[in-house]
PADRENBA-34608 format. One record per residue (C-alpha): residue number from 1; y, x negated, z negated. Coordinates in nm, 3 decimals. Layout:
BEGIN
   resi        py        px        pz
    NUM         Y         X         Z
...
% end
This chain:
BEGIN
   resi        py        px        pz
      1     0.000     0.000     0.000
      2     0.396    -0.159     0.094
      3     0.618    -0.106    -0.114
      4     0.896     0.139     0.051
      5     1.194     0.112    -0.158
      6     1.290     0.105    -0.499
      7     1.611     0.177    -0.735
      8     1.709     0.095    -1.081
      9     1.606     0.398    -1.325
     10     1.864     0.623    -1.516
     11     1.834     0.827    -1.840
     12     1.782     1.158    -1.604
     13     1.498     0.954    -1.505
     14     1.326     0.945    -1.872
     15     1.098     1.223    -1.771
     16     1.017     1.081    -1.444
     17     0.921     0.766    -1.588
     18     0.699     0.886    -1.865
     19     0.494     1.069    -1.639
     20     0.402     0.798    -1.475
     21     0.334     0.542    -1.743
     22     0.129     0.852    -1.932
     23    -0.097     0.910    -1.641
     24    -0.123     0.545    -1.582
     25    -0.272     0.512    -1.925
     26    -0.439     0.829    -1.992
     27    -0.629     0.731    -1.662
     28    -0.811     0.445    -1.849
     29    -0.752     0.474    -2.229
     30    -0.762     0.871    -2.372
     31    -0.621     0.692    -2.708
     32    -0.294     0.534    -2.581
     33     0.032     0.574    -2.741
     34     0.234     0.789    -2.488
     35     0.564     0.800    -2.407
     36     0.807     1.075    -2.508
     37     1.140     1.149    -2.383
     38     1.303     0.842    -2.660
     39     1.028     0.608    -2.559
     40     1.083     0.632    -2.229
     41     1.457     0.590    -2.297
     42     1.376     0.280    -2.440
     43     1.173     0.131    -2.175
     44     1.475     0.192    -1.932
     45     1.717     0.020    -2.143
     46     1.476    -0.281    -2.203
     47     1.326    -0.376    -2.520
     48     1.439    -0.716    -2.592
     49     1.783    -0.785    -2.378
     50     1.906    -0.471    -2.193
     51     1.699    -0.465    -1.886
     52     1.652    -0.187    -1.599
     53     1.366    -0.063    -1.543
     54     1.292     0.028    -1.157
     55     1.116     0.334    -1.004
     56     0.886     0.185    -0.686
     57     0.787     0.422    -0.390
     58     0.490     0.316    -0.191
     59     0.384     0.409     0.159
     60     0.125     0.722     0.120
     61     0.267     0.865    -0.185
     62     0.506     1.127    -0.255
     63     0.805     1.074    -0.462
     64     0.788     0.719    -0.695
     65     0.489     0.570    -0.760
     66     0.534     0.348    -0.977
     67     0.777     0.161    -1.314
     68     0.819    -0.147    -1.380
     69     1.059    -0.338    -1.646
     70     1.027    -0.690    -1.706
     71     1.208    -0.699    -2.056
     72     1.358    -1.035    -2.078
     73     1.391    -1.222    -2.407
     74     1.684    -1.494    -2.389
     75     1.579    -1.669    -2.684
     76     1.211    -1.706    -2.582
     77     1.278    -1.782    -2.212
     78     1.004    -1.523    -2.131
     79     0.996    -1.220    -1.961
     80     0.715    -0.917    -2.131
     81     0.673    -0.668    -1.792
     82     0.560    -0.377    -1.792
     83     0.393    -0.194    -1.479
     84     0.255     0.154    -1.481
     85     0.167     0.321    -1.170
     86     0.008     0.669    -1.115
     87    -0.380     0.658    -1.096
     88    -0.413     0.743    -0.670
     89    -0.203     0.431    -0.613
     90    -0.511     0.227    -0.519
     91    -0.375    -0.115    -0.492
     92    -0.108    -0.273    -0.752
     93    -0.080    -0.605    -0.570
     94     0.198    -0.578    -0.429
     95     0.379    -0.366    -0.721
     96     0.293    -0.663    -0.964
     97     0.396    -0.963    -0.675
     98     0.703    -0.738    -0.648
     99     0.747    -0.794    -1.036
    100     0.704    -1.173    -1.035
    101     0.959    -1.189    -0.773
    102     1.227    -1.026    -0.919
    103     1.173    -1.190    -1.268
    104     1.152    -1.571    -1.034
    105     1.513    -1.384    -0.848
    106     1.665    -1.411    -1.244
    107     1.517    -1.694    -1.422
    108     1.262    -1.920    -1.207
    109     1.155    -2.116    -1.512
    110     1.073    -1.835    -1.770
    111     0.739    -1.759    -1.861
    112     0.607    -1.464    -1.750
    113     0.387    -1.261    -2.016
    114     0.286    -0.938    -1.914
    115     0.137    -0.650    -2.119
    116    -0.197    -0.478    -2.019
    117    -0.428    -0.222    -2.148
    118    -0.747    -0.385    -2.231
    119    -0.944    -0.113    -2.024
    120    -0.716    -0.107    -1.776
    121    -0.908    -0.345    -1.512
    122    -0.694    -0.255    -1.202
    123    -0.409    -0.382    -1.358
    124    -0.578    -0.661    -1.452
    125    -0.719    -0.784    -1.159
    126    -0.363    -0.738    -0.948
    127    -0.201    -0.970    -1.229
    128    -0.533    -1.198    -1.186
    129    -0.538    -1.204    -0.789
    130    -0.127    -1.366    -0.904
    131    -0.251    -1.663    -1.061
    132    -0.254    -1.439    -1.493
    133    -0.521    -1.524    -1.760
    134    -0.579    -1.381    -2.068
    135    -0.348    -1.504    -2.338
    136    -0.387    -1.279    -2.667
    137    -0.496    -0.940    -2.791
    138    -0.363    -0.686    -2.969
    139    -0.483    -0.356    -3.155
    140    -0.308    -0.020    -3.182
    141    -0.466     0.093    -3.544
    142    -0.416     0.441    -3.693
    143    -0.512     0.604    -4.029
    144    -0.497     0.979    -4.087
    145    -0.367     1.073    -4.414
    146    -0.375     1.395    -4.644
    147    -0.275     1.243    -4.997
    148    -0.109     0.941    -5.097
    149    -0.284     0.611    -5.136
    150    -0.286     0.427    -5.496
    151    -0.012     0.160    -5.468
    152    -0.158    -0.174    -5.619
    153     0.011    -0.277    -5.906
    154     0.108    -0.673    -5.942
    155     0.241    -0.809    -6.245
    156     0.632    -0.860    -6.200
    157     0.608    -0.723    -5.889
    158     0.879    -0.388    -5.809
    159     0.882    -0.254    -5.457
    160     1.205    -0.017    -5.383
    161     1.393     0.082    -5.062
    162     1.676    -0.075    -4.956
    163     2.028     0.054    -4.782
    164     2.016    -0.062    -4.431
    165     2.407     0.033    -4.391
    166     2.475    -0.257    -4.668
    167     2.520    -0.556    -4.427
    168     2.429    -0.776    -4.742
    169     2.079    -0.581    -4.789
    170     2.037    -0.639    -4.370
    171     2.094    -1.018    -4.428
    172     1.836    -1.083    -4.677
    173     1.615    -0.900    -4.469
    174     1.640    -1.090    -4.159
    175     1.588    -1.404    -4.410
    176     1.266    -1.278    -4.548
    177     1.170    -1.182    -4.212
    178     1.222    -1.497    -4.040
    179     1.076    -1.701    -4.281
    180     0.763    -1.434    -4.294
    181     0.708    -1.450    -3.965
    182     0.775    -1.851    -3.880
    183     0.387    -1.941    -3.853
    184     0.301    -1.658    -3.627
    185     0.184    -1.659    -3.265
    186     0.515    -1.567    -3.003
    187     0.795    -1.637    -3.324
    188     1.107    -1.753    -3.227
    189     1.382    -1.738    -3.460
    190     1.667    -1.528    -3.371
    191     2.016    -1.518    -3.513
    192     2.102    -1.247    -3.731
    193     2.239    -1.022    -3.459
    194     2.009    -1.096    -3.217
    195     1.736    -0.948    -3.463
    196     1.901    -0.694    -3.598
    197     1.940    -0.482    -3.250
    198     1.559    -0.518    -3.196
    199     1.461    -0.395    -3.576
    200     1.710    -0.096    -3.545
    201     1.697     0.076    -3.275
    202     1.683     0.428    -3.127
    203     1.371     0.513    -3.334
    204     1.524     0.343    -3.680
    205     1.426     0.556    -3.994
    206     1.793     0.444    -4.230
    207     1.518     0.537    -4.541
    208     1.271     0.378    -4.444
    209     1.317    -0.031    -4.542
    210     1.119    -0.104    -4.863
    211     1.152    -0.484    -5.041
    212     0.912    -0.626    -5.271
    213     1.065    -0.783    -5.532
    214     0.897    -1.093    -5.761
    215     1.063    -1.162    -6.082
    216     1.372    -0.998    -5.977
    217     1.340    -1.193    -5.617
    218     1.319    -1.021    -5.296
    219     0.965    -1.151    -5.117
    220     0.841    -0.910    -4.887
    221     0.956    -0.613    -4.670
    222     0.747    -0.283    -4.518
    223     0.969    -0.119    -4.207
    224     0.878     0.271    -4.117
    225     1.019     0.407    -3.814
    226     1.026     0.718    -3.635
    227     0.871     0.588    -3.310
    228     0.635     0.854    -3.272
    229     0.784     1.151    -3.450
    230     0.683     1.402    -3.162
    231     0.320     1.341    -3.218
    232     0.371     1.361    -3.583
    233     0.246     1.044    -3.657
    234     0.458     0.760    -3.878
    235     0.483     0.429    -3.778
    236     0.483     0.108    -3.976
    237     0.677    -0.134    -3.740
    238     0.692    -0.423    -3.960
    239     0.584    -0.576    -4.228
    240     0.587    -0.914    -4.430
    241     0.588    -1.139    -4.682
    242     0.737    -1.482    -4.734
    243     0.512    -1.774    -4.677
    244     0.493    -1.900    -5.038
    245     0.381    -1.585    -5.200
    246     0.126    -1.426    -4.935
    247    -0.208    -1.380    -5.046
    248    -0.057    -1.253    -5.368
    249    -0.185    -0.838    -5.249
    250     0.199    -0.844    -5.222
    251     0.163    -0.650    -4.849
    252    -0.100    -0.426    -4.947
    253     0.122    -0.342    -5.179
    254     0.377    -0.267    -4.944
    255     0.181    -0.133    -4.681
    256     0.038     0.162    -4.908
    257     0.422     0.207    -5.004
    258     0.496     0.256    -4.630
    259     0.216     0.506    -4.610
    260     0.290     0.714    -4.889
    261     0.667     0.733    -4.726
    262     0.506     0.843    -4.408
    263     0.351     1.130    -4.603
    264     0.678     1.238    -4.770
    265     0.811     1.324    -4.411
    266     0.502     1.516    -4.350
    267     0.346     1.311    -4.112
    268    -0.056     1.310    -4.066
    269    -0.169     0.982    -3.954
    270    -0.014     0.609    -3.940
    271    -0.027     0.361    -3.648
    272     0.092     0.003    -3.662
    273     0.016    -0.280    -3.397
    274    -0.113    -0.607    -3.475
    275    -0.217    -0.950    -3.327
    276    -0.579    -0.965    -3.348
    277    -0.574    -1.363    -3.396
    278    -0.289    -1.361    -3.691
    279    -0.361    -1.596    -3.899
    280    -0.238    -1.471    -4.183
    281    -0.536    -1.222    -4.219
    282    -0.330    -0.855    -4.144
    283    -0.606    -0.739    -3.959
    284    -0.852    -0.740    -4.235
    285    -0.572    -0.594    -4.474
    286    -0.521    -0.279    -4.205
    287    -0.936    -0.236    -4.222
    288    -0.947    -0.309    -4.575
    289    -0.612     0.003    -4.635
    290    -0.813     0.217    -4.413
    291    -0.727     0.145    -4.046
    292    -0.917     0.207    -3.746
    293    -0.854     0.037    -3.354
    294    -0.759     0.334    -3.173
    295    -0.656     0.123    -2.873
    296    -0.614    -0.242    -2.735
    297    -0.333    -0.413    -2.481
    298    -0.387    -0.787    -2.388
    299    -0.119    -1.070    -2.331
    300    -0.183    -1.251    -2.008
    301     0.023    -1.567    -1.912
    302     0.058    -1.751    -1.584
    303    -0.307    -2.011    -1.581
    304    -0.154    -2.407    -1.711
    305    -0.258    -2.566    -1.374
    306    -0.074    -2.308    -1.160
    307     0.243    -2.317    -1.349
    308     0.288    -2.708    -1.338
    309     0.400    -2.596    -0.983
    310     0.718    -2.427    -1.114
    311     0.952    -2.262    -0.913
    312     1.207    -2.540    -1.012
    313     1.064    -2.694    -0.717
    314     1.145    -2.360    -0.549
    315     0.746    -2.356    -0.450
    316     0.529    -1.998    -0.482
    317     0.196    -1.914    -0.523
    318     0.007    -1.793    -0.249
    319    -0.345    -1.645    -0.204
    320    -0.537    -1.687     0.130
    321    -0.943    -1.605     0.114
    322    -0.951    -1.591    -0.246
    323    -0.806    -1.941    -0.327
    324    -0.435    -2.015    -0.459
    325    -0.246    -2.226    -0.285
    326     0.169    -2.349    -0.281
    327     0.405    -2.315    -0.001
    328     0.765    -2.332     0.027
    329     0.872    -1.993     0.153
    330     1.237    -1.867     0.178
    331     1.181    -1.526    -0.025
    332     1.214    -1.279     0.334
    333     0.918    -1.534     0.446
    334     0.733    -1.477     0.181
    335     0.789    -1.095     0.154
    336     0.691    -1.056     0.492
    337     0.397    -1.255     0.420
    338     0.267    -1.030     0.186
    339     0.340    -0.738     0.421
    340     0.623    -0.588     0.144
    341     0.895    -0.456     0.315
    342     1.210    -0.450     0.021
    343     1.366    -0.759    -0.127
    344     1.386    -0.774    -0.476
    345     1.772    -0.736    -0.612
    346     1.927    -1.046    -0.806
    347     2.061    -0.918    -1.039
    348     2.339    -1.072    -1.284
    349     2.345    -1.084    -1.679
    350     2.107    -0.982    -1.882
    351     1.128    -0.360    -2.682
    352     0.873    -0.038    -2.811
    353     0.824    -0.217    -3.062
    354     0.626    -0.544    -2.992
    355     0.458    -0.482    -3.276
    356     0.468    -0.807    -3.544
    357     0.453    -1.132    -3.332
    358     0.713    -1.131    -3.114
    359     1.025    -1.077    -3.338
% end
């Protein structure tokens, strides 16, 4: 399938767009989070720097086919795209060379790190036939919940929420945060306003910030958000606890605050996200509070041979009979090439939640 045109998404476009990224994943994963109307308002602002996200018609189909957003991060040098495409588009080849393209249009030396169900084996194998590995995987976990779980109790330990309007209370939790965070897989620290427009956004629950406090000392932090709120279903979006007092039960303690918040607001089941290789144990703390996978995404990257030809040297990956080569190709070339028939913009100047690693 060619691509036939393509144009930058608006907010009338939020229900356009979740239709297609909730039939892309209901066709391989019946448990996906969906989009609603916010989420998809979300994805077309970007989720790390602002970022539009692009409808794509192909040849054969009716209407727009298929979304993509590469959500930039600045401070990472890495883009985090996004493709969904309705099921009867057969062949997402060119939809995902299209993608690389425009991200190489922006910032040839970023990493590319796409975002892919882990059933999701079309998607897959276009991002493979590209040159993309598997990097890292992820779980969606969920818990259902009808009465509120018994907080642990911890000597000298006092877990309360704090006022997210008090720019004080918002600067010690960015501190506890990056310093919770500073081991884990994807962290990059980020100034205080940088950080701050990623951990309240859109679906930000003002309530919802609890600190754990040692001896009077603020150690840990549980974030609830209302990311899901029109399938009744909380969300814990972050949680952590500083390096030197971790394996204390300091987040469990936290964590079963966050849940019995969720309950207050009359929710009936939790979801968080989390890195399946974090090393600081969370995924044996979710199964151990009750958590079950519900769904999984994988993190591919560009394979370590392939990208020591950067485009620095303005050189781009080719496939003829199944084996990668590199040519130099003006970009027309190379879009005609590949039989695509719409240039992708350059575009000038510079996300749901993703999840606990990347922030």
């Amino acid at each position: 399938m060619k691509i036939t045109s393509t144009r930058i998404a608006t907010a009338a476009d939020a229900k356009a767009v979740a239709e297609i990224a909730n039939a892309h994943e209901l066709s391989v994963d019946s448990k996906s989070s969906l989009f609603g109307e916010q989420g998809a308002l979300d994805f077309i602002a970007g989720y790390i720097d602002p970022s539009p996200a692009y409808l794509v018609s192909l040849d054969g189909e009716s209407g727009f086919s298929a979304v993509v957003n590469l959500h930039p991060d600045s401070v990472t040098g890495r883009y985090y795209t996004d493709v969904y495409a309705r099921p009867s588009v057969e062949n997402l080849e060119n939809v995902v060379l299209w993608a690389i393209e425009l991200a190489n249009s922006q910032h040839a030396d970023w990493d590319i790190r796409p975002g892919v169900n882990s059933l999701d084996k079309r998607l897959q194998n276009a991002w493979a036939k590209h040159g993309f590995e598997f990097l890292r995987r992820y779980y969606t976990m969920r818990m259902s919940i009808s009465s509120a779980p018994t907080i642990r109790h911890i000597q000298g330990v006092e877990i309360r929420s704090i006022d997210i309007s008090n720019p004080d209370q918002v600067a010690l939790w960015h501190k506890l945060h990056q310093n919770s965070f500073s081991k884990h897989f994807g962290f990059a620290p980020r100034e205080l306003e940088k950080w701050r427009e990623l951990v309240q956004d859109s679906a930000t629950d003002p309530n919802g910030v609890f600190f754990a406090f040692k001896n009077g000392q603020p150690v840990g932090f549980c974030q609830c958000n209302d990311e899901y709120v029109e399938e009744n279903r909380g969300f814990i979006n972050l949680l952590g606890v500083t390096q030197e007092n971790q394996g204390l039960g300091i987040g469990e303690a936290l964590l079963q605050t966050g849940i019995s918040y969720c309950l207050t607001k009359g929710y009936d089941s939790v979801e968080l996200n989390v890195d399946t290789g974090n090393e600081s144990g969370a995924l044996k703390l979710y199964e151990k509070v009750g958590f079950t996978p519900e769904s999984s995404w994988i993190q591919l990257r560009l394979r370590e041979e392939l990208k020591r030809h950067s485009a620095a040297d303005h050189y781009y990956l080719v496939r003829s009979n199944g084996d990668f080569k590199f040519n130099q190709f003006t970009t027309s070339e190379l879009w005609k090439a590949q039989a695509c028939h719409v240039k992708p913009p350059r575009l000038g100047g510079g996300y749901r939640s993703f999840g606990h690693d990347t922030i």
